[in-house]
The first five atom37 places (N, CA, C, CB, O) and aatype in JSON, in Angstrom:
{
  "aatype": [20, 20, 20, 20, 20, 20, 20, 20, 20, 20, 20, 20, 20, 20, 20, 20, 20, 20, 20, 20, 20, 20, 20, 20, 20, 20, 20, 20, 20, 20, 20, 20, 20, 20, 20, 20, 20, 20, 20, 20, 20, 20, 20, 20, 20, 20, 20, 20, 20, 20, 20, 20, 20, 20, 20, 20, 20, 20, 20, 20, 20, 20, 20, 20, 20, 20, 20, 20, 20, 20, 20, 20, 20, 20, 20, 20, 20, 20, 20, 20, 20, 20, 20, 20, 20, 20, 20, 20, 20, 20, 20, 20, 20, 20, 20, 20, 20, 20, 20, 20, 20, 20, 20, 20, 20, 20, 20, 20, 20, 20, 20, 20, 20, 20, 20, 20, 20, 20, 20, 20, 20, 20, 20, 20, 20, 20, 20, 20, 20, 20, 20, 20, 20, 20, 20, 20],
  "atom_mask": [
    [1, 1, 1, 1, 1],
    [1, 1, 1, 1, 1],
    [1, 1, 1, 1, 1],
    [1, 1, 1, 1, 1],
    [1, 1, 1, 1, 1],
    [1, 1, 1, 1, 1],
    [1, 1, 1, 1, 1],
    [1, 1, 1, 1, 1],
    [1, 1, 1, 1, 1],
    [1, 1, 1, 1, 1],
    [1, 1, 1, 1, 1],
    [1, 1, 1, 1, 1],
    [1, 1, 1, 1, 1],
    [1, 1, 1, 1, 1],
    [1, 1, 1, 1, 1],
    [1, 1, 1, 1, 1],
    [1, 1, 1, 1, 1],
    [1, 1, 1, 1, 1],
    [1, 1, 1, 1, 1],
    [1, 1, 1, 1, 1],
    [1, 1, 1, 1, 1],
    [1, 1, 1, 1, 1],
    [1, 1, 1, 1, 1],
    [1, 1, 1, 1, 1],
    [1, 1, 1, 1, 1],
    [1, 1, 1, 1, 1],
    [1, 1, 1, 1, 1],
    [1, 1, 1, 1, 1],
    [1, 1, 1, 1, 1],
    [1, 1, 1, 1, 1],
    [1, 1, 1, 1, 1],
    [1, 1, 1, 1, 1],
    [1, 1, 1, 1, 1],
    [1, 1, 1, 1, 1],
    [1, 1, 1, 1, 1],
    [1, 1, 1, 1, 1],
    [1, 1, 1, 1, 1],
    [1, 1, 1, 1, 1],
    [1, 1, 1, 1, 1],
    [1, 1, 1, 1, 1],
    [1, 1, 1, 1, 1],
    [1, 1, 1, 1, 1],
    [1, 1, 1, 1, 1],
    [1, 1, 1, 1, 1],
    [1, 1, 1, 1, 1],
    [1, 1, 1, 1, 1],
    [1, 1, 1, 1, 1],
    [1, 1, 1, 1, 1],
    [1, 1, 1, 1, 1],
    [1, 1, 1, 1, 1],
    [1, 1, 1, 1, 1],
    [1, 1, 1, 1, 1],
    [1, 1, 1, 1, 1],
    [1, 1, 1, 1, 1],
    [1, 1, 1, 1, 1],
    [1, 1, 1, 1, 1],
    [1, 1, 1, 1, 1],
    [1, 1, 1, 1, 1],
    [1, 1, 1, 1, 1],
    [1, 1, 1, 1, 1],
    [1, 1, 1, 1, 1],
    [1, 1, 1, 1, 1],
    [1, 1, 1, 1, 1],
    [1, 1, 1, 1, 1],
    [1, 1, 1, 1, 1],
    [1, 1, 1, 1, 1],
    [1, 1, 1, 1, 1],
    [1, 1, 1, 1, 1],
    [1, 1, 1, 1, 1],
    [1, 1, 1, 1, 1],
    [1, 1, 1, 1, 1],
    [1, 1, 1, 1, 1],
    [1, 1, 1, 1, 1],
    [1, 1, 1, 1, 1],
    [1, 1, 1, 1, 1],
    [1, 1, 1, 1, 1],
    [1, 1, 1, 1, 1],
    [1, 1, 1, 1, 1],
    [1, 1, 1, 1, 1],
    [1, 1, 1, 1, 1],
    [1, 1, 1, 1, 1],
    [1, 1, 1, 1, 1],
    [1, 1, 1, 1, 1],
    [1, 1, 1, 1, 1],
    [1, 1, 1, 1, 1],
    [1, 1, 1, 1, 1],
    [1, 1, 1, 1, 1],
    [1, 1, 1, 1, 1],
    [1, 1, 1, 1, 1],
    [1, 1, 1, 1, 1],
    [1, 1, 1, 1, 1],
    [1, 1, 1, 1, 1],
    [1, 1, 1, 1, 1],
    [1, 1, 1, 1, 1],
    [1, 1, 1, 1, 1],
    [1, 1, 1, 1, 1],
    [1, 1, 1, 1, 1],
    [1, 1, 1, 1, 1],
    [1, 1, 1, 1, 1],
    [1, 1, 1, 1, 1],
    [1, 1, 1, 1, 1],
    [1, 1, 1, 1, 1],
    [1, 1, 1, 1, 1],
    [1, 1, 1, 1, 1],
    [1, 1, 1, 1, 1],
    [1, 1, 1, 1, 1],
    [1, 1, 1, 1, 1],
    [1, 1, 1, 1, 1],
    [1, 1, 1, 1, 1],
    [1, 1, 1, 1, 1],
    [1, 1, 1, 1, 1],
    [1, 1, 1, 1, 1],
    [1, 1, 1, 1, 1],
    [1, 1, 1, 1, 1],
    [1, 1, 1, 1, 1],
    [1, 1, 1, 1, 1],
    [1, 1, 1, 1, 1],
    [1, 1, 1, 1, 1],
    [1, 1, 1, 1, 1],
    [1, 1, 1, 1, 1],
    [1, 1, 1, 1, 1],
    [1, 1, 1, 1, 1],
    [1, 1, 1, 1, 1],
    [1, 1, 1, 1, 1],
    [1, 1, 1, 1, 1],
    [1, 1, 1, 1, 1],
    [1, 1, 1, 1, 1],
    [1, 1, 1, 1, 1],
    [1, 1, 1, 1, 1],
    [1, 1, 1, 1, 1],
    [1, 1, 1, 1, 1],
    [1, 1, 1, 1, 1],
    [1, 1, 1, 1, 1],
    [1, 1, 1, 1, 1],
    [1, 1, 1, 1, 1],
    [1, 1, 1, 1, 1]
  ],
  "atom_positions": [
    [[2.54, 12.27, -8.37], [2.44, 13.14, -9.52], [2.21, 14.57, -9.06], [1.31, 12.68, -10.46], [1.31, 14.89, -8.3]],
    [[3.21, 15.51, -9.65], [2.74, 16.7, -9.22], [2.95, 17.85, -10.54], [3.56, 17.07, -7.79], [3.66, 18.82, -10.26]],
    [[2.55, 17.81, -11.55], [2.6, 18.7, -12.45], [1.43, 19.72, -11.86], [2.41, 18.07, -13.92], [0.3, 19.65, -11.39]],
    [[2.9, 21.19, -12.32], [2.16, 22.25, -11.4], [1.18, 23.17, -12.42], [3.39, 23.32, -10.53], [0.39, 23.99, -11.96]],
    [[1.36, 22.89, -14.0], [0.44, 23.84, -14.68], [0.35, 22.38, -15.9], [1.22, 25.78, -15.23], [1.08, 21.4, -16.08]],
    [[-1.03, 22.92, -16.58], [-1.03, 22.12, -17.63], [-0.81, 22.05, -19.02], [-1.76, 21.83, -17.57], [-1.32, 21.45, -19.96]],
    [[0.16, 22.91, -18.85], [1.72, 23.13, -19.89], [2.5, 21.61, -19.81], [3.1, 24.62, -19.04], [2.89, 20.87, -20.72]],
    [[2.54, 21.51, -18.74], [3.14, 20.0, -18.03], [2.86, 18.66, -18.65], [2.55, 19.76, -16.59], [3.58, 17.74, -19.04]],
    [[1.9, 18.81, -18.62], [1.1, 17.91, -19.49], [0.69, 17.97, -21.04], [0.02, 17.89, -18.91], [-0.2, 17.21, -21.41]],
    [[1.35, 18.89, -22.05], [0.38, 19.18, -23.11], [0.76, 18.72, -24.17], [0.09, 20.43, -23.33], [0.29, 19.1, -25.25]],
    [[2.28, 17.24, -23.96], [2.47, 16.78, -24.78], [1.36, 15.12, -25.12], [3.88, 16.85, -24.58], [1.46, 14.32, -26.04]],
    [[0.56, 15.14, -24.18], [-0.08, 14.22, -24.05], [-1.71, 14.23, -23.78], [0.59, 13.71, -23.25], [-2.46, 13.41, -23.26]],
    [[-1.98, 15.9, -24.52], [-3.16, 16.0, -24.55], [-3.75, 16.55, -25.93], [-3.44, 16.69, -23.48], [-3.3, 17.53, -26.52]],
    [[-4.69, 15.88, -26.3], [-5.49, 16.47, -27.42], [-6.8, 17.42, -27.52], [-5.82, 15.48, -28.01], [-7.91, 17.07, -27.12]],
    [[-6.53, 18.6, -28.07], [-7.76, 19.64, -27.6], [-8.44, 19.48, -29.01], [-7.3, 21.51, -27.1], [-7.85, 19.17, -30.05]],
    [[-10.14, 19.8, -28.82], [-10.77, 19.74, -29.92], [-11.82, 20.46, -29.71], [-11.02, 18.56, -30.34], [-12.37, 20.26, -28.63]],
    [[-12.56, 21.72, -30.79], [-13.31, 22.56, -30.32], [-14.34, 22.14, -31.28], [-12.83, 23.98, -30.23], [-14.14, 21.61, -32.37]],
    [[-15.59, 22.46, -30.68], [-16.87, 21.99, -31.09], [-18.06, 23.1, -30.79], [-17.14, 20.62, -30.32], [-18.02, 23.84, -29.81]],
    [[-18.99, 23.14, -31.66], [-19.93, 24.35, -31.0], [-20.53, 23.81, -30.04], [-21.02, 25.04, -31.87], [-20.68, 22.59, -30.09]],
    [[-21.03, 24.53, -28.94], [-21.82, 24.13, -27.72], [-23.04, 24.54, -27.78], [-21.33, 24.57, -26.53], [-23.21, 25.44, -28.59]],
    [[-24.25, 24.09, -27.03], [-25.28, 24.35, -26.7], [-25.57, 25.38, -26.18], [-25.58, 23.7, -26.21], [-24.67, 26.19, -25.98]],
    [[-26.82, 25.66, -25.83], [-27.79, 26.28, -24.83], [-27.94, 27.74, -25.33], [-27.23, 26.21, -23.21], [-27.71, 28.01, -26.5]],
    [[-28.26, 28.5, -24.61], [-27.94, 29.78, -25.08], [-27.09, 30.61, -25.29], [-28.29, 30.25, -24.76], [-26.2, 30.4, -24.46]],
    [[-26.73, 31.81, -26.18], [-25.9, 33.02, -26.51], [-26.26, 33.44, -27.96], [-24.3, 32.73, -26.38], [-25.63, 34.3, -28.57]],
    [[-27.3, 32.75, -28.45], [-27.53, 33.79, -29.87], [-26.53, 33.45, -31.1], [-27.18, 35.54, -29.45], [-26.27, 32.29, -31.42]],
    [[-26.13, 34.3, -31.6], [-25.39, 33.93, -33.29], [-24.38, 33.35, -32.62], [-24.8, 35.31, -34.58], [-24.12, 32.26, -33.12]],
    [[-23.25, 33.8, -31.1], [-22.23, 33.36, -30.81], [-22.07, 31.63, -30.78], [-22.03, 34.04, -29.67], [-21.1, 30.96, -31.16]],
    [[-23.08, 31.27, -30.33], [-23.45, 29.28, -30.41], [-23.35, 28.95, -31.77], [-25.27, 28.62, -29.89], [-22.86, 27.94, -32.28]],
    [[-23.94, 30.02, -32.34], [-24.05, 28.89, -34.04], [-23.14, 29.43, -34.67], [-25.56, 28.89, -35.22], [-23.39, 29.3, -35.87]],
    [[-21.78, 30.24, -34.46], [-21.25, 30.43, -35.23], [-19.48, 30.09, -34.68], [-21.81, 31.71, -35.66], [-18.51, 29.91, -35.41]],
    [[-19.52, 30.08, -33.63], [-17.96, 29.91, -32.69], [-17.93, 28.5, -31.94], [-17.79, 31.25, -31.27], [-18.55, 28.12, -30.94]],
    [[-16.84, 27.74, -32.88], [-16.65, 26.7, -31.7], [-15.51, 27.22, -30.54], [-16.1, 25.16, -32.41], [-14.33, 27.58, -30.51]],
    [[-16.97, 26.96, -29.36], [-16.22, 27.35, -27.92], [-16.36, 26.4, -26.94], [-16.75, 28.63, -27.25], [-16.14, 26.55, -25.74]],
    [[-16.76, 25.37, -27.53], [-16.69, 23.87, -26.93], [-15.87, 23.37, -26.67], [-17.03, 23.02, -27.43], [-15.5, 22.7, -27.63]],
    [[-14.96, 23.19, -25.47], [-13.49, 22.4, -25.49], [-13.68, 21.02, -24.94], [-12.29, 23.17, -24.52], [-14.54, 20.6, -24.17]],
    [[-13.06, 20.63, -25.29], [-12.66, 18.97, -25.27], [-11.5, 18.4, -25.04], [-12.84, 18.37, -26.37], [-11.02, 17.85, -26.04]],
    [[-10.89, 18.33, -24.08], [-9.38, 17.74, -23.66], [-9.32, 16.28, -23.66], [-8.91, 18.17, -22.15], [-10.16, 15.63, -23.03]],
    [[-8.56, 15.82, -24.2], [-8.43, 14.14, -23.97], [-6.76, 13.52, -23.86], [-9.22, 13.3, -25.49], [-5.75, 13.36, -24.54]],
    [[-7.27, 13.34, -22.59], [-5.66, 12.93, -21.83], [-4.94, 11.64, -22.17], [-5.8, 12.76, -20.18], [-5.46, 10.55, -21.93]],
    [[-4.07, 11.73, -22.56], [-3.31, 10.12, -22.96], [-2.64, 9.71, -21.51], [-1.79, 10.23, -24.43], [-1.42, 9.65, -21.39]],
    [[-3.56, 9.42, -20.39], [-2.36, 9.28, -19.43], [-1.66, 7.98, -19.04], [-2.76, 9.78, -18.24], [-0.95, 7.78, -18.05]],
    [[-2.12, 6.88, -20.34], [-1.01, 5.6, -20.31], [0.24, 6.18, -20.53], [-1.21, 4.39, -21.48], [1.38, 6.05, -20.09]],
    [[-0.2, 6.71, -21.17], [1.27, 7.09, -22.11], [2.15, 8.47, -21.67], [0.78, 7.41, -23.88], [2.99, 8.92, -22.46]],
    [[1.88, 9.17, -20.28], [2.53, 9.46, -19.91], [3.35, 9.32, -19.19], [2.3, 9.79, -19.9], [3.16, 8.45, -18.34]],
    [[5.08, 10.32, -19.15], [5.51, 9.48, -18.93], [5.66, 10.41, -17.23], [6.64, 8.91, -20.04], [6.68, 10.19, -16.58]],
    [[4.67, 11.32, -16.68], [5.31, 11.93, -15.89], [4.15, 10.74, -14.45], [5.26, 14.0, -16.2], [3.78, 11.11, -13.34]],
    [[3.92, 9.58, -15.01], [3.08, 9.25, -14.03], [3.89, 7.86, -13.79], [1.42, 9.24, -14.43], [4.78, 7.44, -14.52]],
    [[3.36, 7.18, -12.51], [3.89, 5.9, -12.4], [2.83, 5.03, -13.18], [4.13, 5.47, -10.86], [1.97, 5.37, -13.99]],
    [[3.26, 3.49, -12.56], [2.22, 3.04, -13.22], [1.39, 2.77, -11.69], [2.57, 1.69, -14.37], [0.47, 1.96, -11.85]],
    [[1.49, 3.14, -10.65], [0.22, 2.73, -9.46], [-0.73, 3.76, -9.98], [0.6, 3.0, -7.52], [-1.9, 3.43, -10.16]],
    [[-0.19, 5.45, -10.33], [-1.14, 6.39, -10.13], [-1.83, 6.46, -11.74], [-0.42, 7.85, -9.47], [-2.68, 7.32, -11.95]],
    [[-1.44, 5.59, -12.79], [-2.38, 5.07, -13.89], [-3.03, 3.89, -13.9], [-1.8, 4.99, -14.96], [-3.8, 3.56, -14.8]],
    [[-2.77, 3.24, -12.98], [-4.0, 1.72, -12.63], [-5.35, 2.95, -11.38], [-2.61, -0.42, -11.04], [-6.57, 2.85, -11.37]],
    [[-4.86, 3.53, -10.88], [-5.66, 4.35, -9.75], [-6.29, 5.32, -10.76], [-4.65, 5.18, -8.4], [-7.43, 5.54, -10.35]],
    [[-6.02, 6.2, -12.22], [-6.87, 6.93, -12.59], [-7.62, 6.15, -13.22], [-6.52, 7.92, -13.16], [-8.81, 6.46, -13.34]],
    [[-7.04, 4.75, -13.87], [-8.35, 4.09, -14.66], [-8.99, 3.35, -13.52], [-7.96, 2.96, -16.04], [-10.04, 2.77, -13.78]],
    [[-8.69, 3.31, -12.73], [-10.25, 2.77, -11.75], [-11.13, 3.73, -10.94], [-9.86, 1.73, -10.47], [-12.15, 3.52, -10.27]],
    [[-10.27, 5.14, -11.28], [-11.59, 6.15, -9.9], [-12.13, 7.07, -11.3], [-10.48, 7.74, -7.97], [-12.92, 8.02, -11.21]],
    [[-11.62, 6.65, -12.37], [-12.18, 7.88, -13.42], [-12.32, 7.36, -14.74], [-11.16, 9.19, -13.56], [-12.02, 7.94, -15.78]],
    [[-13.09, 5.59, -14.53], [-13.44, 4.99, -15.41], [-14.67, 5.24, -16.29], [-13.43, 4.06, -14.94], [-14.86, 4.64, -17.35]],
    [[-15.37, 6.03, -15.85], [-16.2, 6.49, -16.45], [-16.38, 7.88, -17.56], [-16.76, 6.5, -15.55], [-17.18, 8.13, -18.46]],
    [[-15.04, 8.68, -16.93], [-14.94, 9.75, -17.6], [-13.52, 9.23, -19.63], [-14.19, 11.06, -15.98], [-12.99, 9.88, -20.53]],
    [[-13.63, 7.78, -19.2], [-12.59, 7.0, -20.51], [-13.63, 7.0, -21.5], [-11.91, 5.15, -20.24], [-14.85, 6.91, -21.47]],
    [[-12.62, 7.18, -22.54], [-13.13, 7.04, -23.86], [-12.52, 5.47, -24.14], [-12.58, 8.36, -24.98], [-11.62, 4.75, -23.72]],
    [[-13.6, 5.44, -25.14], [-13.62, 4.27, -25.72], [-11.64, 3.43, -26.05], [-14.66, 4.73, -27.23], [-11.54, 2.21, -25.99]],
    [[-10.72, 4.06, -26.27], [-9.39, 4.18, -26.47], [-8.9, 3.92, -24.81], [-8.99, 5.73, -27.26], [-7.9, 3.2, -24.71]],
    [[-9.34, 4.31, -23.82], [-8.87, 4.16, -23.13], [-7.91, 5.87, -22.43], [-8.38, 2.96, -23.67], [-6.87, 6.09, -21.82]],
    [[-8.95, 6.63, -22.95], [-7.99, 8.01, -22.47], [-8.9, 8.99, -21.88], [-7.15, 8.84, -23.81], [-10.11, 8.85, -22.02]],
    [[-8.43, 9.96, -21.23], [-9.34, 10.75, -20.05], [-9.7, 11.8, -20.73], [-8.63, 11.25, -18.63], [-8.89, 12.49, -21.35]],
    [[-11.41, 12.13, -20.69], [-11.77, 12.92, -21.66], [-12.43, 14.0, -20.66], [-12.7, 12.19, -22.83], [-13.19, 13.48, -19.84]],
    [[-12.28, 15.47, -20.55], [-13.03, 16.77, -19.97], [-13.27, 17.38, -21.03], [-12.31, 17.71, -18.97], [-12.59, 17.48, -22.05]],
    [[-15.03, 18.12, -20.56], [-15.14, 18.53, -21.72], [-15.81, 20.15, -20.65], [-16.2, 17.35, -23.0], [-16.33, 20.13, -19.53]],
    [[-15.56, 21.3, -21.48], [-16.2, 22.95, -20.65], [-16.95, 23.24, -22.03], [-14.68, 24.6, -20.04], [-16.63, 23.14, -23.21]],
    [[-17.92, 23.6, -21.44], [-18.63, 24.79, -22.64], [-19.25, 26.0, -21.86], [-20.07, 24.06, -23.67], [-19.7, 26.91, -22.55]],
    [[-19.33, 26.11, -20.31], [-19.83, 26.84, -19.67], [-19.92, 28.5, -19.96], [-19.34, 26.48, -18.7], [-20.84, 29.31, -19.86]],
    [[-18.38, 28.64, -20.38], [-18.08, 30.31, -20.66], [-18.74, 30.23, -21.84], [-16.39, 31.0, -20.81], [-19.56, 29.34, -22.07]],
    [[-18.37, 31.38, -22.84], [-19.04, 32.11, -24.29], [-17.43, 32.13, -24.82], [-20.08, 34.07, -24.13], [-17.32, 32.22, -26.04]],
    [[-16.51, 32.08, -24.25], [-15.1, 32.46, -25.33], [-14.51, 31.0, -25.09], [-13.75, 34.04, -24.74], [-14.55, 30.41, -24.01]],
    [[-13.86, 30.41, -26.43], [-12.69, 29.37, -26.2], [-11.97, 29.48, -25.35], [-11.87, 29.22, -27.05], [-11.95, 28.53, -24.57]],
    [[-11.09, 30.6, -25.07], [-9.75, 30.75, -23.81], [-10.64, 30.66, -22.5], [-8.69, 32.57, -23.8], [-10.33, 29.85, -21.62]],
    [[-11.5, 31.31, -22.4], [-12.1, 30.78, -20.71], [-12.42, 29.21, -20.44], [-13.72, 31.55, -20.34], [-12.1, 28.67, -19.38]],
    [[-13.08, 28.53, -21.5], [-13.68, 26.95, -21.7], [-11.89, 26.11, -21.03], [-14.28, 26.49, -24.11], [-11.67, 25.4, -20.05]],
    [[-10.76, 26.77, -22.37], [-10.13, 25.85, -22.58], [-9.41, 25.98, -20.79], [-9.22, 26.01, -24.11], [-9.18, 24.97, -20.12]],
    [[-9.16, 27.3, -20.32], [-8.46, 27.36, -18.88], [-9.34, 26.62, -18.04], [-8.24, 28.87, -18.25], [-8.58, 26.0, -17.29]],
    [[-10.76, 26.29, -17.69], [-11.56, 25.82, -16.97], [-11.38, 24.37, -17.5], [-12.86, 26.51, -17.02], [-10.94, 23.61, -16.63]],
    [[-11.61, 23.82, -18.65], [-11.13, 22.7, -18.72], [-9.81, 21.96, -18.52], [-11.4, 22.57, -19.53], [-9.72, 20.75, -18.34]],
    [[-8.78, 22.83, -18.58], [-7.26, 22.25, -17.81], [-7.33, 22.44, -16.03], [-5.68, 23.43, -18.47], [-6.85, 21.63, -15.25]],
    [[-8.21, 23.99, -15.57], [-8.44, 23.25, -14.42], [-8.71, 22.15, -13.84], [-8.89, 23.53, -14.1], [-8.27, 21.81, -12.74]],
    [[-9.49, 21.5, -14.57], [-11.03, 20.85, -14.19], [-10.25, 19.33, -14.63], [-12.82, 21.54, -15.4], [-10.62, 18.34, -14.0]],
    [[-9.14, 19.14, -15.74], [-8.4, 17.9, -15.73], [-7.18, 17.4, -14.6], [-7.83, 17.95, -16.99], [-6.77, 16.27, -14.36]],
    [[-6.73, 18.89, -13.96], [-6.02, 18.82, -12.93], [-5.96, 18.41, -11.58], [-5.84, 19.52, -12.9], [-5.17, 17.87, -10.81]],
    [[-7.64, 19.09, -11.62], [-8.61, 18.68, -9.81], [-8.47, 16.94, -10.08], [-11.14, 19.38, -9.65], [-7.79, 16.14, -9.43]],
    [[-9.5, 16.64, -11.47], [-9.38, 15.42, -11.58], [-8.16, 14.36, -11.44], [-9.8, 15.4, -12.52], [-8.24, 13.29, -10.83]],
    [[-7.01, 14.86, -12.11], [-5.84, 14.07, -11.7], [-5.67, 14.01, -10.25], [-4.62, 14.6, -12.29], [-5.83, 12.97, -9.61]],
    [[-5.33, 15.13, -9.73], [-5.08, 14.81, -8.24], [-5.92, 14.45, -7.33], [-4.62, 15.7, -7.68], [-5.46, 14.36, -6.2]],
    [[-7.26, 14.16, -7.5], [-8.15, 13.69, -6.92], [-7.96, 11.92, -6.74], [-9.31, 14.21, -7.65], [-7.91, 11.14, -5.79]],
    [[-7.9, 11.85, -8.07], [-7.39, 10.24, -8.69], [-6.19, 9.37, -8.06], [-6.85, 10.42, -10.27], [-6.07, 8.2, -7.68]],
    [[-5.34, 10.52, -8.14], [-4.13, 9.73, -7.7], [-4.04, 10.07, -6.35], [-2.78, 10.03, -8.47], [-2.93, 9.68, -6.0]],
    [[-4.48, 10.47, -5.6], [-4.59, 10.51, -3.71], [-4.53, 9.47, -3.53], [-5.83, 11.02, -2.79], [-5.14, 8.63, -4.19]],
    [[-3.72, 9.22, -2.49], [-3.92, 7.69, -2.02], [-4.32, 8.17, -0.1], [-1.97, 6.44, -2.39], [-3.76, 8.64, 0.89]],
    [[-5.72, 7.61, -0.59], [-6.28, 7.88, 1.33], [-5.48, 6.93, 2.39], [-8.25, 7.3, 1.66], [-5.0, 5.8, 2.29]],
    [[-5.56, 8.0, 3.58], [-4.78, 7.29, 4.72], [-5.67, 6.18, 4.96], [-4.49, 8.19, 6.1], [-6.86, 6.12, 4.64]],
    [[-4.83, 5.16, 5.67], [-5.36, 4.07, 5.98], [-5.69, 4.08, 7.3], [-4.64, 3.1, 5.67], [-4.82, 4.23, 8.15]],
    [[-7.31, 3.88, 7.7], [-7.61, 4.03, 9.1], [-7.08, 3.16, 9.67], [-8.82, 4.07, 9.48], [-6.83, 2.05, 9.2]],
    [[-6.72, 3.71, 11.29], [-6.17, 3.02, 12.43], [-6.99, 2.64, 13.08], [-5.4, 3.59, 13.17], [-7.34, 3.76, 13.44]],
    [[-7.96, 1.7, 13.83], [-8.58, 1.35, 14.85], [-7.98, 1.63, 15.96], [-8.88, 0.24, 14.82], [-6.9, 1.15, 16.29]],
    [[-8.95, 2.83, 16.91], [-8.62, 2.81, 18.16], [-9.94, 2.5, 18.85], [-7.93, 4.05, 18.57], [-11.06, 2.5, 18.34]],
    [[-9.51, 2.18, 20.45], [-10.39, 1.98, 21.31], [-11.03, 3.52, 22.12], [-9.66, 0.93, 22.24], [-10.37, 4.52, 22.42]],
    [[-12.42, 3.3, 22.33], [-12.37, 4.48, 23.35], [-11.99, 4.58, 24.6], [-13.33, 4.91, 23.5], [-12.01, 3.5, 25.19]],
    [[-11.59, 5.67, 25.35], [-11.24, 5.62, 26.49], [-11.67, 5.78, 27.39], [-10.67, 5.99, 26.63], [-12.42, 6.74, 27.56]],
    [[-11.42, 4.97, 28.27], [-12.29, 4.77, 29.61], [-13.38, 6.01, 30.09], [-11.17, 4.6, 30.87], [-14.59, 5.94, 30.34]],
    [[-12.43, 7.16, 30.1], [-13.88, 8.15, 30.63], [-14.73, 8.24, 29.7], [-13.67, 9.73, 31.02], [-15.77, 8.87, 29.91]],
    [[-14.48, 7.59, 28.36], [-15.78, 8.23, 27.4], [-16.3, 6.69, 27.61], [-15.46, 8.99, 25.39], [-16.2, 6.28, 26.45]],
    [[-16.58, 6.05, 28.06], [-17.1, 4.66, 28.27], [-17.5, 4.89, 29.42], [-16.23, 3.45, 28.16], [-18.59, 4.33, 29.56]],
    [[-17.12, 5.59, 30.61], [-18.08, 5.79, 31.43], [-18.77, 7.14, 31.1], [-17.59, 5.69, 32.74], [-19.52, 7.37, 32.05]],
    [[-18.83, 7.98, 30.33], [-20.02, 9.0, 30.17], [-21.01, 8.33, 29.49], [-19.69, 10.32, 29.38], [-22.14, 8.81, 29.62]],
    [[-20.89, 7.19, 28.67], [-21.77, 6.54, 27.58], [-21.96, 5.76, 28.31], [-21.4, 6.09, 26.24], [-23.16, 5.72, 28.04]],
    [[-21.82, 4.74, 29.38], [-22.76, 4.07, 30.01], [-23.19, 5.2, 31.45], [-22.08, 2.46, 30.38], [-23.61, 4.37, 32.26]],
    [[-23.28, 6.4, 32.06], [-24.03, 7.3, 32.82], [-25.1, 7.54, 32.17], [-23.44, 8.43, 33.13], [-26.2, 7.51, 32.72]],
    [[-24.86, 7.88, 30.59], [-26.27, 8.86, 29.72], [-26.76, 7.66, 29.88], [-26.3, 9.68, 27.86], [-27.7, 7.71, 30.68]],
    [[-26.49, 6.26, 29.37], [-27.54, 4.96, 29.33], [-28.14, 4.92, 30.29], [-27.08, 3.64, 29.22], [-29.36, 4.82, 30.18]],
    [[-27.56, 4.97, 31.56], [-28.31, 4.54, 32.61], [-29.51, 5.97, 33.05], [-27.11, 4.06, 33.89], [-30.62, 5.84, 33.57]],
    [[-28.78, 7.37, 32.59], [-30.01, 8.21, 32.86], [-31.2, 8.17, 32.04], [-29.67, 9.46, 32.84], [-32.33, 8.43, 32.46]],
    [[-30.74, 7.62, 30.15], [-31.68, 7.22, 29.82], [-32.89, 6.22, 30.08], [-31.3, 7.16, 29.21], [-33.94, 6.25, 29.43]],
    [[-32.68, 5.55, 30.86], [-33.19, 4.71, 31.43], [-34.16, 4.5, 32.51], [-32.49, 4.34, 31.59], [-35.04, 3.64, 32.58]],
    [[-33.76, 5.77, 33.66], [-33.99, 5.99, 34.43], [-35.52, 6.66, 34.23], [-32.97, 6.48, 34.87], [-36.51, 6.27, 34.85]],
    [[-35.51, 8.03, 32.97], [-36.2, 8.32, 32.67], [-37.67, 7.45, 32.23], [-35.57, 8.88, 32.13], [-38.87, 7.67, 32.41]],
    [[-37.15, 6.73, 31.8], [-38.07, 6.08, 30.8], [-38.64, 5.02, 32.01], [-37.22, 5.31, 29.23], [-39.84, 4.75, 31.91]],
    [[-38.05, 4.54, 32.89], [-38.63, 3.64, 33.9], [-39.65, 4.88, 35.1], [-37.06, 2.66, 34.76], [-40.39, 4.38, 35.94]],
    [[-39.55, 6.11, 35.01], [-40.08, 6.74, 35.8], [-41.15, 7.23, 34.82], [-39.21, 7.63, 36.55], [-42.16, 7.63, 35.39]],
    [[-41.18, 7.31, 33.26], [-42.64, 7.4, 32.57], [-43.44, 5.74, 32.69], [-42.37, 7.92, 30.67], [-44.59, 5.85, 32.28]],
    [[-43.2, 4.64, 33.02], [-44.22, 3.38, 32.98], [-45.14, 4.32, 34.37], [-43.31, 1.32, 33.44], [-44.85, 5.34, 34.99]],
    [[-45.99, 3.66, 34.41], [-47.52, 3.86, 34.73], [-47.18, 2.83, 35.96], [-48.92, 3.37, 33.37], [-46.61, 1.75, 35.77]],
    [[-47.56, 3.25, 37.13], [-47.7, 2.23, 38.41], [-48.86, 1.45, 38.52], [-47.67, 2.93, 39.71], [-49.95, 2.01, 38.63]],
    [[-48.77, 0.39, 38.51], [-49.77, -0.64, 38.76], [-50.39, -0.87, 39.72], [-49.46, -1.57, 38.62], [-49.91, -1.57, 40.62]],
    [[-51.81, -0.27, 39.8], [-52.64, -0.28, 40.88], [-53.41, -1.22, 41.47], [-53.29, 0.42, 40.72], [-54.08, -0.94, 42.47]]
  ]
}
């Protein structure tokens, strides 16, 4: 998946503004600048279906009850800053989701680092047999 703006996406998202908390004075109780994005991403169609079994299992928590991906910004004081930080903030999330991590390779170490790690052992050792106490 690589939608490059979230224009890309905006046939399959629902925005909803709400007043927000905390502080700013009359601007809180009078401006909803609360954004709320909620992603339909079954139902899109720009995804496969591996990288929609992979967002509902790494971003099961952020589902609504329906089954759809919900971000929510209230951080700024204006709607247009909330709503751009919240399409950021659904984007990181998508591509975070749908990464598929490399699969580690097992290697062995190599001989000289197997002999520097058994030298330090044995100097560790050495040490510690030259702190015991001689028996008189």
């Amino acid at each position: 998946m690589q939608p490059a703006r979230p224009s890309d996406l905006e046939p399959w998202i629902e925005v909803r503004f709400d007043r927000a908390g905390g502080p700013g004075g009359q601007n809180v109780n009078k401006v909803n600048t609360r954004v709320t994005l909620v992603f339909d991403f079954q139902a899109c169609a720009l995804l496969t279906d591996a990288e929609r079994a992979r967002i509902g299992r790494r971003l099961a928590a952020r589902l609504t009850h329906d089954g759809r991906l919900r971000v929510v910004a209230q951080q700024e004081r204006s709607q247009r800053a909330n709503r751009s930080r919240a399409a950021a903030r659904l984007l990181e999330l998508l591509a975070a989701a749908v990464r598929v991590p490399r699969t580690r390779r097992a290697t062995r170490p190599t001989v000289a680092s197997q002999r520097r790690r058994l030298a330090a052992k044995k100097r560790r050792g050495e040490i510690k047999r030259e702190r015991r106490g001689r028996g008189d």
